[in-house]
C-alpha positions as CSV (number, residue, x, y, z in Angstrom):
1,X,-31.7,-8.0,36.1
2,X,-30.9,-4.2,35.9
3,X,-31.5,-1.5,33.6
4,X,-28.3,1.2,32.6
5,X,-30.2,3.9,34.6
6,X,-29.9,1.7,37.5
7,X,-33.8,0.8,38.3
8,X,-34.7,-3.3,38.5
9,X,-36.2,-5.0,36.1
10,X,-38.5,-8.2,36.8
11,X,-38.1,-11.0,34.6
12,X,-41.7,-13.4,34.3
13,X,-43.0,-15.4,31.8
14,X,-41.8,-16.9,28.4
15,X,-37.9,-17.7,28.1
16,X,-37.0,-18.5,24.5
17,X,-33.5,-19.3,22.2
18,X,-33.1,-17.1,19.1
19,X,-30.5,-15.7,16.5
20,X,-29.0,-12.3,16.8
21,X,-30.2,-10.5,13.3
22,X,-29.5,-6.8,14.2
23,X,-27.6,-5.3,17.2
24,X,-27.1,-1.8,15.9
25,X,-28.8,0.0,18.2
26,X,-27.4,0.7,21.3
27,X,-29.7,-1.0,23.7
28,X,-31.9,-3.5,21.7
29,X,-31.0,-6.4,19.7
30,X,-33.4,-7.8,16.9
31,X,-33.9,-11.9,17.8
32,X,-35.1,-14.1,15.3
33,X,-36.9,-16.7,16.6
34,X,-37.7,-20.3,14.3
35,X,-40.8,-22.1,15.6
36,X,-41.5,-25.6,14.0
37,X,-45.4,-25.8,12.5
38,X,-46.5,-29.1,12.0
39,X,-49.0,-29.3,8.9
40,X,-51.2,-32.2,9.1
41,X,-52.3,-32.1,5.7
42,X,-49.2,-33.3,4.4
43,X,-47.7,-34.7,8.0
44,X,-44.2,-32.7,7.8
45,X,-43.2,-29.5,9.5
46,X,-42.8,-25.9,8.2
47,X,-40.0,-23.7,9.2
48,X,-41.9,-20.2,10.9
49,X,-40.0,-17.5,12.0
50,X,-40.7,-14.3,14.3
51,X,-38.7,-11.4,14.9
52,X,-39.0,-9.9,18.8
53,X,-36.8,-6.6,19.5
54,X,-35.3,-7.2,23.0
55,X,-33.8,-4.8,25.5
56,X,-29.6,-5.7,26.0
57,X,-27.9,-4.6,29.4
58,X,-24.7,-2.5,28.4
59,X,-22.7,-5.3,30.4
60,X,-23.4,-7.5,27.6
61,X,-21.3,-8.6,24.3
62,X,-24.2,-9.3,21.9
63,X,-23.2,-9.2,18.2
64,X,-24.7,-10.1,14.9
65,X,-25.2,-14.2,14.5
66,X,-24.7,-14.9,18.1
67,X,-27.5,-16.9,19.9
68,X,-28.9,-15.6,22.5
69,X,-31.7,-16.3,25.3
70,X,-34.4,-13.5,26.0
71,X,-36.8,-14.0,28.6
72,X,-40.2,-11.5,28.8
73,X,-40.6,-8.7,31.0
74,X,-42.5,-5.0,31.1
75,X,-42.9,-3.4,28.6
76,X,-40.0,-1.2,27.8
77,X,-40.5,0.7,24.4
78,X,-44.1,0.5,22.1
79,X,-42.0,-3.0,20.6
80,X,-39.3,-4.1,23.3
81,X,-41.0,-6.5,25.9
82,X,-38.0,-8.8,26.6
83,X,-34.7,-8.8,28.1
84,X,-31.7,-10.7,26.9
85,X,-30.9,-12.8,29.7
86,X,-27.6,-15.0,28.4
87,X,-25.2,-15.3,25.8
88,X,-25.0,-18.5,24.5
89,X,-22.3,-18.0,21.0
């Protein structure tokens, strides 16, 4: 993966699926990500959501409600540690 300004960036770590919420900026997208939570209590799962900003490459067509997949990387910005990798819809 490369940056606009031409340097490499390394991709490692966690790749997760997510929901497009916000793409108004130029360069970062806000992903919603839903994690199932299993409560033993009552033995049925909770919905739990997160919200991770992630850097997009200019090369890429990411637009509200689209799903995309974001893997982790350096840190770019004090909140933007991940890259969007694909564009799924």
């Amino acid at each position: 993966m490369v940056m606009d300004n031409g340097q490499p960036l390394s991709v490692r770590g966690k790749l997760f699926e997510g929901k497009v919420v916000s793409a108004k900026n130029k360069n970062t997208v806000v992903i919603r990500r839903e994690n199932p939570l299993y409560i033993t209590k009552t033995k049925r799962y909770a919905r739990s959501t997160s919200t991770i900003h992630a850097y997009k490459s200019a090369s890429l067509e990411v637009k509200e409600g689209d799903t995309v997949v974001a893997a982790e990387c350096r840190p770019i910005a004090k909140s933007v540690a991940f890259v969007v990798v694909e564009v799924r819809s």
